[in-house]
N, C-alpha and C positions, 0 to 999 in steps of 0.2 A: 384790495381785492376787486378784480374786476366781477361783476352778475353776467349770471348768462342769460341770454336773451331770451325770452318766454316763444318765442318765434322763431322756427328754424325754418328753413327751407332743402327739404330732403329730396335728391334723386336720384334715383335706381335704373341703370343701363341695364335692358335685360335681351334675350336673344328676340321678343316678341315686338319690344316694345319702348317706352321709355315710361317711367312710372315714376310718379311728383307726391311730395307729400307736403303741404304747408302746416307748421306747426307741433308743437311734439304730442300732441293728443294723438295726432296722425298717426303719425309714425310708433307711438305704442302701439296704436290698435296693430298696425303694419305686422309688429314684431310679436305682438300675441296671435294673430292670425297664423307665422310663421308658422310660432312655438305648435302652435294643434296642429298643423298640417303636419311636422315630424312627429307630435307623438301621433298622431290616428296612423299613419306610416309605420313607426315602429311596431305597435301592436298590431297592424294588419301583417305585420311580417311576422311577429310572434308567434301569432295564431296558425300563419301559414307552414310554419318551422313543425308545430306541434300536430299538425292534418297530414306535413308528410311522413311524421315519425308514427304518429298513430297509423297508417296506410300500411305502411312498411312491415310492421310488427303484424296486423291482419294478414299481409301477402303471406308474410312467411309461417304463420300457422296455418293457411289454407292452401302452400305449397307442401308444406310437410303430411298433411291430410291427404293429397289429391298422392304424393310419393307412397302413401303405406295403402294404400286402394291398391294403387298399380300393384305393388308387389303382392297383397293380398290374392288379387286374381292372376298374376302371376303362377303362386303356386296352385291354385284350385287348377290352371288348365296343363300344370305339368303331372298334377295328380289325376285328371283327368284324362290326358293324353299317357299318361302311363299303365292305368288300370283296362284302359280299350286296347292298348296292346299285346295286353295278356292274355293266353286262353281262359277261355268260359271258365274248365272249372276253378282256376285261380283266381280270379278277378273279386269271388267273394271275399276272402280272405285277405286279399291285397287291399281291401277296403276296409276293413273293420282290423286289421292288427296294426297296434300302436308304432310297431318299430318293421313295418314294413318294408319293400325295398321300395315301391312306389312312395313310400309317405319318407324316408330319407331322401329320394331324388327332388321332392315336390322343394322341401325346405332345404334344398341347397344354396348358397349365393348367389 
């Protein structure tokens, strides 16, 4: 059985550069270097996975909030525009009975 030689001479064509490594102490460190750069990589992309799904879930509760507003004053200005349309003495009662025609018109779709 041949021994392998405690001495390697490592090198790496890269687009920057040419990069040497004498020795395999080197070249571990090289390849542990690697290894963290992927994981801090994977988990910066983890993190970044779980900041756009947390966003997303905010957007669409403060979209569906900002949706039931609208409609809210929606119908206050159809109940408001309907009770000014009526004469005087109707307008009180157009306001205070529960199944009015103004309070039908206001909750329509």
């Amino acid at each position: 059985m041949a021994e392998q030689d405690p001495q390697q001479d490592i090198s790496l064509e890269t687009p920057i550069g040419k990069l040497a490594a004498k020795g395999v102490r080197t070249s571990d460190l090289i390849g542990i270097i690697t290894l963290l750069g992927v994981a801090a990589t994977a988990y910066s992309s983890l993190q970044n996975a779980q900041a756009v799904t947390d966003h997303k879930i905010e957007s669409k509760a403060i979209n569906e909030s900002i949706a039931n507003s609208i409609k809210e004053g929606a119908k206050a200005q159809r109940m408001m525009t309907c009770i000014i349309s009526m004469p005087q003495e109707r307008r009180e009662k157009e306001f205070t009975e529960s199944n009015s025609f103004c309070t039908r018109m206001a909750t329509l779709p």
